[in-house]
BAFI-3210 file (N, C-alpha, C; in Angstrom, 3 decimals, decimal comma, padded with zeros to 6 digits):
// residues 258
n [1|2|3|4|5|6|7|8|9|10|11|12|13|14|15|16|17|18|19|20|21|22|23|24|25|26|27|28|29|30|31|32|33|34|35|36|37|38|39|40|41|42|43|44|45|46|47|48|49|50|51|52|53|54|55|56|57|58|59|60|61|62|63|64|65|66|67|68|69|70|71|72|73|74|75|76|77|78|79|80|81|82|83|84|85|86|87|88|89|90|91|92|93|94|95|96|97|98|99|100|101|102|103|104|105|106|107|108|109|110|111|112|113|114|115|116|117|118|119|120|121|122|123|124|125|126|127|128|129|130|131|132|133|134|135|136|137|138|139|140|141|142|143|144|145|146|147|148|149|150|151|152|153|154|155|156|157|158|159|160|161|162|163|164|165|166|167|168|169|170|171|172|173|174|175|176|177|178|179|180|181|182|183|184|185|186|187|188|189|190|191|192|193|194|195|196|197|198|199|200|201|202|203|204|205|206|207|208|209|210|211|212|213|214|215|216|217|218|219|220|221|222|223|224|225|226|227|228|229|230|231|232|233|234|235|236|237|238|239|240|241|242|243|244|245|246|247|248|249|250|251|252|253|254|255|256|257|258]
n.u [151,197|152,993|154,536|154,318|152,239|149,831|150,049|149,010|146,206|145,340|144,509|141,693|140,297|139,958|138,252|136,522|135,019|134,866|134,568|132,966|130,240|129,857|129,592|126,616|125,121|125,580|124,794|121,759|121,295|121,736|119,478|117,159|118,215|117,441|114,982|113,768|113,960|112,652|109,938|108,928|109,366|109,762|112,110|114,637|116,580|119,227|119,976|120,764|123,601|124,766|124,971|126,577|128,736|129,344|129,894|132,256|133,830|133,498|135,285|137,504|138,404|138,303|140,592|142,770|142,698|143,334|146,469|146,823|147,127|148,960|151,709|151,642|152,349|155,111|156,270|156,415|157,720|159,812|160,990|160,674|163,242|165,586|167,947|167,300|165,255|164,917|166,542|166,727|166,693|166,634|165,023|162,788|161,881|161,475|158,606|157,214|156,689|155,831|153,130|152,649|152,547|149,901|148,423|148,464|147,473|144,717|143,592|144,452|141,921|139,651|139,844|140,692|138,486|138,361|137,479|139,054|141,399|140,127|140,102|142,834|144,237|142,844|143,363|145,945|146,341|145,264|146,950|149,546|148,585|148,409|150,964|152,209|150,862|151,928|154,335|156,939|156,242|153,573|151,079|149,432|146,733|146,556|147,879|146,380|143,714|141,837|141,442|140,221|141,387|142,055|139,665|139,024|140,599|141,522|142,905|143,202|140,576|140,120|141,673|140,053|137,745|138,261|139,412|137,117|135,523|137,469|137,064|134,110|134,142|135,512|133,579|131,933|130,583|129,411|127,967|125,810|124,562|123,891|121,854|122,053|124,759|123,929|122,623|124,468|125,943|124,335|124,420|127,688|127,344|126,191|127,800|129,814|128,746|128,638|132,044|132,338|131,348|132,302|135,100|134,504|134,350|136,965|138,186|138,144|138,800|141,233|142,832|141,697|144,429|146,885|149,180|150,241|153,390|155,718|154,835|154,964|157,674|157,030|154,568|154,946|156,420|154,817|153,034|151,446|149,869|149,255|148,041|149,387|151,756|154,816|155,725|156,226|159,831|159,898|157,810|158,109|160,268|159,277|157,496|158,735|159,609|161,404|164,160|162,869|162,526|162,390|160,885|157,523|154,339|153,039|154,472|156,390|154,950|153,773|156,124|156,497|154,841|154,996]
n.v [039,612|042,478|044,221|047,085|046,927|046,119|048,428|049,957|049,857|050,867|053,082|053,219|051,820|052,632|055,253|053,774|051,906|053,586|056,826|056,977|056,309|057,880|060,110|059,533|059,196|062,038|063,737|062,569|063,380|066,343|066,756|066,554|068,906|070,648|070,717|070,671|074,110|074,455|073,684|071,811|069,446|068,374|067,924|066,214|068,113|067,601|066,695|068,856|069,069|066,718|066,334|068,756|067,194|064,600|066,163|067,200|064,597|063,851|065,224|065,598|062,387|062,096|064,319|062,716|060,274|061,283|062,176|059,491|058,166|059,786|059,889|057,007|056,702|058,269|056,395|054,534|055,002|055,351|053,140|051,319|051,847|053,207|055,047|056,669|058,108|061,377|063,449|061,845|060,317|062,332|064,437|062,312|062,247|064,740|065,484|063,942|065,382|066,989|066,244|065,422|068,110|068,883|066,911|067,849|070,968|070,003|068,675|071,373|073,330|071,556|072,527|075,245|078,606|081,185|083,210|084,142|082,165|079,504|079,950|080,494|077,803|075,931|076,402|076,202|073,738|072,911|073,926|072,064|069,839|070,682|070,975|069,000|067,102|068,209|067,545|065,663|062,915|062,362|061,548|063,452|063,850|066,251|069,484|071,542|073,695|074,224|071,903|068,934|066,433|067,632|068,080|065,356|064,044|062,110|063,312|065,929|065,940|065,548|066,691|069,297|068,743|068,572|071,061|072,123|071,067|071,499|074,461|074,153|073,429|075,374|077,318|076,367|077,587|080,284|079,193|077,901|080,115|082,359|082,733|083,990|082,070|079,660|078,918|079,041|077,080|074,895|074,805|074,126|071,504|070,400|070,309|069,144|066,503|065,982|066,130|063,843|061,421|061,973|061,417|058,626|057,201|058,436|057,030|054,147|053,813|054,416|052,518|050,015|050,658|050,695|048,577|045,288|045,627|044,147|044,036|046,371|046,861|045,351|046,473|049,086|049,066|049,221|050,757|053,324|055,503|053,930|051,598|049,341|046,344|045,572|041,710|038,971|037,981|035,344|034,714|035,708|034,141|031,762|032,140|031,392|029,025|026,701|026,614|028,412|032,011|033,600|035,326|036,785|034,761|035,569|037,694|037,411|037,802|040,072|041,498|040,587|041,932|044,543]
n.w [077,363|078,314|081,097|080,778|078,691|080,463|081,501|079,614|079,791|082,053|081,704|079,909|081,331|084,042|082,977|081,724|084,254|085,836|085,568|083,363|084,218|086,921|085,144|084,166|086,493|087,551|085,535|085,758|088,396|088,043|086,111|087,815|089,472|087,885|087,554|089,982|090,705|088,346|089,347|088,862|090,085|093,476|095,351|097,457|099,990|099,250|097,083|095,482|096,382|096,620|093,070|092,919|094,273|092,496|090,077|090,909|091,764|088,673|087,087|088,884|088,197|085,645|085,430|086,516|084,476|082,224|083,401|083,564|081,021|079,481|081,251|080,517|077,930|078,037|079,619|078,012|075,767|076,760|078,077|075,847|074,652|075,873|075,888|073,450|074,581|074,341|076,887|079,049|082,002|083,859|082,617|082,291|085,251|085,401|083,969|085,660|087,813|087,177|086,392|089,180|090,139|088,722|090,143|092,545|092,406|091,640|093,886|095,778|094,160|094,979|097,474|098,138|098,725|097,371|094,347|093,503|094,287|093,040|090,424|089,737|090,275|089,112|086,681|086,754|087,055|084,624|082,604|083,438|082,325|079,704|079,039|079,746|077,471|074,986|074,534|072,455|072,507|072,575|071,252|068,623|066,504|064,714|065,290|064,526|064,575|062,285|060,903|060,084|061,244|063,815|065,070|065,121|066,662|070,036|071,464|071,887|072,172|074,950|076,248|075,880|077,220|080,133|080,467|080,500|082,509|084,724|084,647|085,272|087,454|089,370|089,462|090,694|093,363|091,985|089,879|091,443|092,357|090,636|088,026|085,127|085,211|085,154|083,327|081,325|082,427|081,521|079,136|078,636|079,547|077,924|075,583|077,343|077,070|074,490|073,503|075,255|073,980|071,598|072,648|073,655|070,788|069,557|071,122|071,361|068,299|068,930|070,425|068,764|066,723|068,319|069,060|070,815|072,984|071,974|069,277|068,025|066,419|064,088|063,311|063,051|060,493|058,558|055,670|056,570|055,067|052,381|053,658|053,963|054,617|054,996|053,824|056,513|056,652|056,897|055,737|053,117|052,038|052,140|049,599|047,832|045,226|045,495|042,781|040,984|040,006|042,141|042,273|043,180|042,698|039,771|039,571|037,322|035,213|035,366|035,373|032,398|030,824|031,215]
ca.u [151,293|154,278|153,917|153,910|150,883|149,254|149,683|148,187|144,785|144,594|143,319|140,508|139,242|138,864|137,221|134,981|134,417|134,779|134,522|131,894|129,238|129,948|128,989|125,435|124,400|125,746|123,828|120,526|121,140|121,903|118,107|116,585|118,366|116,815|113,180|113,264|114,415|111,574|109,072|108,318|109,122|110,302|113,498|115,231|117,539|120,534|120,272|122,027|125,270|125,084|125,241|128,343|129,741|129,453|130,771|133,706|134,403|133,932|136,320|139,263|138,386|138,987|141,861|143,466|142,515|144,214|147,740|147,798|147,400|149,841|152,808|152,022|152,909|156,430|157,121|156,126|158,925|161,330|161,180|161,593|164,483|166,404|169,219|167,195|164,418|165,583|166,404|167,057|165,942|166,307|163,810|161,297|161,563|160,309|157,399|156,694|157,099|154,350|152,603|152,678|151,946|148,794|147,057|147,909|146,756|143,223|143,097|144,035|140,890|138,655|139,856|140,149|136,801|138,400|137,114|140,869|142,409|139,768|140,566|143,885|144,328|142,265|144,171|147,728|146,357|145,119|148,127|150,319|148,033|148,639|152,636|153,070|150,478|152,790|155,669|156,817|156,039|152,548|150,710|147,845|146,381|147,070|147,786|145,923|142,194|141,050|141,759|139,311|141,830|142,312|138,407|138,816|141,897|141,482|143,897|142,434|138,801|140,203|142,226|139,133|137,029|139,426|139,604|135,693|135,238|137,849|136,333|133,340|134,485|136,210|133,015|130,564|129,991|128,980|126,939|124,400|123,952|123,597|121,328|123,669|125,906|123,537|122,448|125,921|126,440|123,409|125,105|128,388|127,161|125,860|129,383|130,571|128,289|129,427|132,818|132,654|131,055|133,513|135,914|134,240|134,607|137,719|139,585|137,852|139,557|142,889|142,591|142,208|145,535|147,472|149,691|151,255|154,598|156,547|154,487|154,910|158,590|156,903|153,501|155,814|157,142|153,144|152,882|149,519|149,160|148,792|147,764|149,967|152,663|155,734|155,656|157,748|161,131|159,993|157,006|158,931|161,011|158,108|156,776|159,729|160,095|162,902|165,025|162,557|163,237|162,284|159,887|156,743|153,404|152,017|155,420|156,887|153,741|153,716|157,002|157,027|153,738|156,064]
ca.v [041,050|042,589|045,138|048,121|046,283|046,306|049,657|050,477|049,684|050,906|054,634|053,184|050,792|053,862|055,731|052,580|051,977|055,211|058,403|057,430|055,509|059,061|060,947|059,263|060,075|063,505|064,132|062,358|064,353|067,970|067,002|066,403|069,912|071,378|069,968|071,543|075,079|075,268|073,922|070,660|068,155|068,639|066,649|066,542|069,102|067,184|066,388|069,885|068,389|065,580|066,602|069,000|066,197|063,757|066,826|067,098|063,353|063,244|065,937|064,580|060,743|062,697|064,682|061,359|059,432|062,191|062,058|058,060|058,240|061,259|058,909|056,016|057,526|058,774|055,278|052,960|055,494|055,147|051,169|050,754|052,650|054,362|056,277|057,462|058,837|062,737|063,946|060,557|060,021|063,619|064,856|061,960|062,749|066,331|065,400|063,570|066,330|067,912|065,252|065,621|069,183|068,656|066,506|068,999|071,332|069,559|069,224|072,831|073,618|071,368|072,864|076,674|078,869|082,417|082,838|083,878|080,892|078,648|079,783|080,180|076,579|075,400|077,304|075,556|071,998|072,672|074,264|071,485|068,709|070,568|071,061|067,362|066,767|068,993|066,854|064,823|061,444|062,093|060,927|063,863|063,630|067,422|070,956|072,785|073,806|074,218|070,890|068,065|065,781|068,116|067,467|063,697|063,729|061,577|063,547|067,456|066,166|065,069|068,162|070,505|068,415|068,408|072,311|072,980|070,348|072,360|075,716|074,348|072,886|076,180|078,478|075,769|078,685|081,022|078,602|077,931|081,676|083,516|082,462|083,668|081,063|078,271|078,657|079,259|075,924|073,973|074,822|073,539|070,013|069,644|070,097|067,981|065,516|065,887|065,795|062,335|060,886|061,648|060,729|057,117|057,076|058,047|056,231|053,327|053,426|053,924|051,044|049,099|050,955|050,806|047,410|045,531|046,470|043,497|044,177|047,611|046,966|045,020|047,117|050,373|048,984|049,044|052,072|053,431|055,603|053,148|050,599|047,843|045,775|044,118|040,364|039,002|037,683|033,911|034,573|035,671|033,031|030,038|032,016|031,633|028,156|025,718|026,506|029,056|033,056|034,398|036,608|036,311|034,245|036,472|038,623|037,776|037,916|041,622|042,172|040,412|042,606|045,737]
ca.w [077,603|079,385|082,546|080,245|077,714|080,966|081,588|078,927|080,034|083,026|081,181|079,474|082,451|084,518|082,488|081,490|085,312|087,562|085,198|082,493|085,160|087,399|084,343|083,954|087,514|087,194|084,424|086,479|089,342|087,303|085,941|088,846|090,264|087,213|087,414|091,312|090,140|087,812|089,917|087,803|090,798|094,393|095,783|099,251|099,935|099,544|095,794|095,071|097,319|095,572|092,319|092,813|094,510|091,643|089,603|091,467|091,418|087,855|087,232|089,324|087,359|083,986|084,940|086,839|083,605|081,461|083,956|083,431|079,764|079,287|081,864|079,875|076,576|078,353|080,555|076,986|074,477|077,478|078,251|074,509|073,989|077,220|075,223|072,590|075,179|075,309|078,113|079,141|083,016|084,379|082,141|082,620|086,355|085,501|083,594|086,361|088,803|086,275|086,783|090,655|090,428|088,259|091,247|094,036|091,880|091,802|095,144|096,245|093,513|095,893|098,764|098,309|098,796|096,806|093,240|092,517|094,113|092,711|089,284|089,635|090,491|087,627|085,436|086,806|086,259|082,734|082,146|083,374|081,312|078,045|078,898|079,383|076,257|074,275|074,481|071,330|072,826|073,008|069,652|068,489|065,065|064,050|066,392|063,568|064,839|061,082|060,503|060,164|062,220|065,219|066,089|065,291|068,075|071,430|073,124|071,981|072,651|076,286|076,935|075,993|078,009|081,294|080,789|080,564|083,546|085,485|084,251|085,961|088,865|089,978|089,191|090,965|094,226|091,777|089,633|092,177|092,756|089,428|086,658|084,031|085,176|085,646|082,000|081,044|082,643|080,729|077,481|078,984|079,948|076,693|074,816|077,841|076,724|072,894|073,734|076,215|072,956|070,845|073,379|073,641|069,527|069,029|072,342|070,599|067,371|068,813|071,028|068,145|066,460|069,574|069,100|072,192|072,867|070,931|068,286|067,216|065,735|062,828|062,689|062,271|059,379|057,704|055,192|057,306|054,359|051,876|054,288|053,288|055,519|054,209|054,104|056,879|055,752|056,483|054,534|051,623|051,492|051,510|048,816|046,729|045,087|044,622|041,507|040,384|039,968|043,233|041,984|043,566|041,396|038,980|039,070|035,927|033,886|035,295|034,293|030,844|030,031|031,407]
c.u [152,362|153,165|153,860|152,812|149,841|148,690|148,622|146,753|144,248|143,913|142,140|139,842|138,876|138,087|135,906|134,376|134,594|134,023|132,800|130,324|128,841|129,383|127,161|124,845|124,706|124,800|122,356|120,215|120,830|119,835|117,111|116,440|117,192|115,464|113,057|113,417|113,400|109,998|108,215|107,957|109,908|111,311|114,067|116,300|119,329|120,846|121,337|123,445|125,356|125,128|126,199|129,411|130,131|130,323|132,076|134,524|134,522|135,176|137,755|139,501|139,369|140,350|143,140|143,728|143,807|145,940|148,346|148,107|148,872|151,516|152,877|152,701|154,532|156,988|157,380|157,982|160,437|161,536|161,392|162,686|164,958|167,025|168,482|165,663|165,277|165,337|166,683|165,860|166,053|164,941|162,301|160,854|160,742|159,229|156,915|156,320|155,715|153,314|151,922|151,687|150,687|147,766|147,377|147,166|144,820|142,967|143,108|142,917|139,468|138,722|139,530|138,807|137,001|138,263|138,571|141,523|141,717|139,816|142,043|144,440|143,986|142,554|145,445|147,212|146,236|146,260|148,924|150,066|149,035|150,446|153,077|152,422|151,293|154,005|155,665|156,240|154,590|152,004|149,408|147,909|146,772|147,144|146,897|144,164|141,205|140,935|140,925|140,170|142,314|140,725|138,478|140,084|141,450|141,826|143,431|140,752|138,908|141,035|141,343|138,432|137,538|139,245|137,860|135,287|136,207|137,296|135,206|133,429|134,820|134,595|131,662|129,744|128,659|127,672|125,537|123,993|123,550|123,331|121,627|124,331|125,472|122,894|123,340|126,149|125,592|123,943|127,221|128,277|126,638|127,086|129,791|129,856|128,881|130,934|133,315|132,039|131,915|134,895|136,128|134,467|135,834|138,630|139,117|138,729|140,796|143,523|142,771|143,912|146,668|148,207|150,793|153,041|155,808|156,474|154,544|156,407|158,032|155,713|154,205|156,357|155,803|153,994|151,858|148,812|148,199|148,180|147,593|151,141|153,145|155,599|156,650|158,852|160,911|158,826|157,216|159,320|160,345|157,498|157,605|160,003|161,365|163,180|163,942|163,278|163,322|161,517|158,666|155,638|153,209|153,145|155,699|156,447|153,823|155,026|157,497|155,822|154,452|156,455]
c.v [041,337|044,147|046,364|048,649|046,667|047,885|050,290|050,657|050,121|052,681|054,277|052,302|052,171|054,872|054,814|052,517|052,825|055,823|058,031|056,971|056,574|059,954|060,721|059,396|061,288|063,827|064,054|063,640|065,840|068,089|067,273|068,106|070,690|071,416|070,864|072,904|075,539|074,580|072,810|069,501|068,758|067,553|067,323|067,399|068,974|066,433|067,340|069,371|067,363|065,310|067,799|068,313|065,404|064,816|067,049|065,847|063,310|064,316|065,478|063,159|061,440|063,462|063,772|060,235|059,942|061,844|060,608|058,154|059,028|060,005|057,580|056,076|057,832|057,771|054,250|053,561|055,040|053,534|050,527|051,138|053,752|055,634|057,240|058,856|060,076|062,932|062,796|060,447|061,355|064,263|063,972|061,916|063,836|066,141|064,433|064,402|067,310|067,291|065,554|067,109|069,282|068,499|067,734|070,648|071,423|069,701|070,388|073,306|073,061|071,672|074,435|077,277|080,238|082,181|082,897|082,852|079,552|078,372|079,943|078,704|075,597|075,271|076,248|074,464|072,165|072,527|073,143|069,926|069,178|070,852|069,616|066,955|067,370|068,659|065,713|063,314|061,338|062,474|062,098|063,690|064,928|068,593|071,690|072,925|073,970|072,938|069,816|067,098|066,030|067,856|065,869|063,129|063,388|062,578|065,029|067,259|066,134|066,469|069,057|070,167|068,630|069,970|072,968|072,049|071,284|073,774|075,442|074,424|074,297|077,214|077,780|076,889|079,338|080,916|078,873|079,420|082,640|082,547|082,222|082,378|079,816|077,817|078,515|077,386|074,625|073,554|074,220|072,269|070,094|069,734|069,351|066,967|064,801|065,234|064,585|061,229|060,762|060,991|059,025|056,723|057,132|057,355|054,760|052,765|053,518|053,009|049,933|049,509|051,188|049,056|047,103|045,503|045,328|043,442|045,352|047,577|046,221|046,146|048,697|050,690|049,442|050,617|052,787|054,539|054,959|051,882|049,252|047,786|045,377|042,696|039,665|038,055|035,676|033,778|034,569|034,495|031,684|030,479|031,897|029,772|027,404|026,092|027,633|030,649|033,876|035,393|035,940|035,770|035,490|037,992|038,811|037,922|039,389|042,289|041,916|041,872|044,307|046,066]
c.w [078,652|080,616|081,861|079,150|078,887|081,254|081,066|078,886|081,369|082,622|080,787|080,443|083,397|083,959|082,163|082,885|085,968|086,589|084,239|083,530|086,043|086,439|084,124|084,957|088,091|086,595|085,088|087,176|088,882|086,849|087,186|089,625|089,790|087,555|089,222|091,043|089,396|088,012|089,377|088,707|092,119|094,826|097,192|098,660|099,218|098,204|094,739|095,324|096,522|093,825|091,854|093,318|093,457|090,572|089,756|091,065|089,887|087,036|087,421|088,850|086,301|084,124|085,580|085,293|082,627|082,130|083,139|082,184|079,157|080,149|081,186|078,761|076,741|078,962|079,004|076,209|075,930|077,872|077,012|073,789|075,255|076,490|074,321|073,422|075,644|076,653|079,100|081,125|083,858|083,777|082,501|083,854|086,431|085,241|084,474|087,319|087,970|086,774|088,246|091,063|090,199|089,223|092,217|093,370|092,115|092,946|095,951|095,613|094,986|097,277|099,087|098,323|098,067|095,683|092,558|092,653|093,461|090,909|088,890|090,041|089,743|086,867|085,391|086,738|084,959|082,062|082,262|082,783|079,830|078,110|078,884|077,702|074,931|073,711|073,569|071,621|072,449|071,362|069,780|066,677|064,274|065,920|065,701|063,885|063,675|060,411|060,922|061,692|063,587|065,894|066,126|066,509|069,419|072,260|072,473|072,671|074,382|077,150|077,156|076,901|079,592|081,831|081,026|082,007|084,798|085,734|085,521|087,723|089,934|090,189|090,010|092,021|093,070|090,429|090,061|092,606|091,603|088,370|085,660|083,757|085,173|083,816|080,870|080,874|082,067|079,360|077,378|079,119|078,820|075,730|075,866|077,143|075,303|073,076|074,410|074,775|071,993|071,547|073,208|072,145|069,208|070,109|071,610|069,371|067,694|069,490|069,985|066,769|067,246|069,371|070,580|072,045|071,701|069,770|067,425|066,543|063,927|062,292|062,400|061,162|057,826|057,070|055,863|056,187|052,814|052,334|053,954|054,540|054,128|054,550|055,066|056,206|055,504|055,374|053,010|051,218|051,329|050,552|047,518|046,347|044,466|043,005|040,586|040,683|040,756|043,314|042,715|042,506|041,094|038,748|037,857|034,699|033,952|034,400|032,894|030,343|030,395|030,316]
res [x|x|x|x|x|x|x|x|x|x|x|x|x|x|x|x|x|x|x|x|x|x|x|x|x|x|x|x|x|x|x|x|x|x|x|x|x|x|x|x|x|x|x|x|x|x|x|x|x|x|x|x|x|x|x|x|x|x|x|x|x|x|x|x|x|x|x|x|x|x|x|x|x|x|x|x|x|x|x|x|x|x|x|x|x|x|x|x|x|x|x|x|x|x|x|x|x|x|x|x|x|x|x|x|x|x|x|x|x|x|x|x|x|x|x|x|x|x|x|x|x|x|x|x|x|x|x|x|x|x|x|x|x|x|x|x|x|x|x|x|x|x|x|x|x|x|x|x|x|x|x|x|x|x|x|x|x|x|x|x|x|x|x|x|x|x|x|x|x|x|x|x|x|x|x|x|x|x|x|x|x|x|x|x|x|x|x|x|x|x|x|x|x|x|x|x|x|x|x|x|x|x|x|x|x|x|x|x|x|x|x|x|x|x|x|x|x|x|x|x|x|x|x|x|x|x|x|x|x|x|x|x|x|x|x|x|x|x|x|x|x|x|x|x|x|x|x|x|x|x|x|x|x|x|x|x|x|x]
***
């Protein structure tokens, strides 16, 4: 594996160890809040704090996870091809500079206390996820929302998720204070939930369609809709024997019966 094979793994190890491990005592905790709230079980004070903390954290995992993924996608097309990467190295400075903005972004979110600057801040990371996700490098299955393969997409299930995790993150004040919003937010963590599922399903399958980097000049060559490869060229040629016609076995029966 080269240093950009590596790369490649460091999106799905944090999500395997930080973000999804953060999500399962989120989830604990959020019960727990619940179960005090309606009077089912009592808990120390300090289980609320600790379950918008874990919210928070898993938040900034997922939209950290999202950045690396999104820079890997733009460092892999440019290390295999400089010249033909538009924009050549000015441009992949900017989308870095997106990049950049994204996290301070997050952290002005966990810092401000106004509902405008906490959603306006929310707003400019999302925004500067789906402007880098937007960019040809970055592999989605369709743009089309009627389309079977825009829900089966890694990178739409991870954007929506990113934006309803920010959504929350920004609105947590007004969460814990209005009802509305806390039921609002029940029916939210259960599409987060959906969505980290499908996540784990389809980051799965493209893991195993994801070839390392020396390898994608031959697997490019595959048809992927007929899902056939060409034979490589030494293969051909051991299947071709001495002084015969070069056709492969069972060729020229096809083409006498032609």
């Amino acid at each position: 594996m080269t240093a950009i094979d590596w790369l490649s793994l460091l999106h799905p190890v944090l999500v395997m160890l930080f973000v999804y491990p953060v999500v399962g005592a989120t989830v604990r905790l959020g019960i727990l809040v619940r179960e005090q709230r309606l009077g089912i079980t009592r808990q120390p004070a300090k289980v609320m704090a600790e379950h918008s903390d874990h919210g928070r954290w898993m938040t900034g995992g997922v939209v950290v996870a999202v950045l690396i993924a999104l820079l890997y996608s733009f460092l892999s097309k440019f290390s295999a091809d400089p010249a033909a990467f538009a924009g050549g190295v000015p441009r992949l400075a900017l989308l870095g500079l997106v990049a950049a903005g994204a996290l301070v972004s997050l952290v002005a979110l966990w810092r401000v206390r106004r509902p405008l600057w906490r959603g306006t801040f929310a707003l400019l990371c999302w925004a500067a996820l789906l402007g880098l996700g937007s960019q040809g490098e970055i592999w989605r299955l369709s743009d089309n929302p009627l389309s079977a393969s825009f829900w089966a997409s890694h990178y739409w299930a991870g954007i929506l998720l990113t934006g309803l995790l920010l959504g929350t993150t920004a609105a947590r004040p007004e969460i814990q204070r209005t009802l509305r919003l806390r039921r609002l937010h029940v029916s939210a963590a259960v599409l987060t939930a959906l969505l980290l599922a499908v996540m784990a399903i389809t980051g799965s399958r493209d893991l195993l369609e994801i070839p390392l980097s020396w390898q994608k000049p031959a697997v490019f060559r595959c048809d992927f809709k007929a899902r056939r490869c060409p034979l490589p060229e030494d293969a051909q040629g051991s299947l071709v024997a001495p002084g015969s016609s070069g056709l492969l076995p069972g060729a020229g029966a096809d083409a006498a019966g032609a």
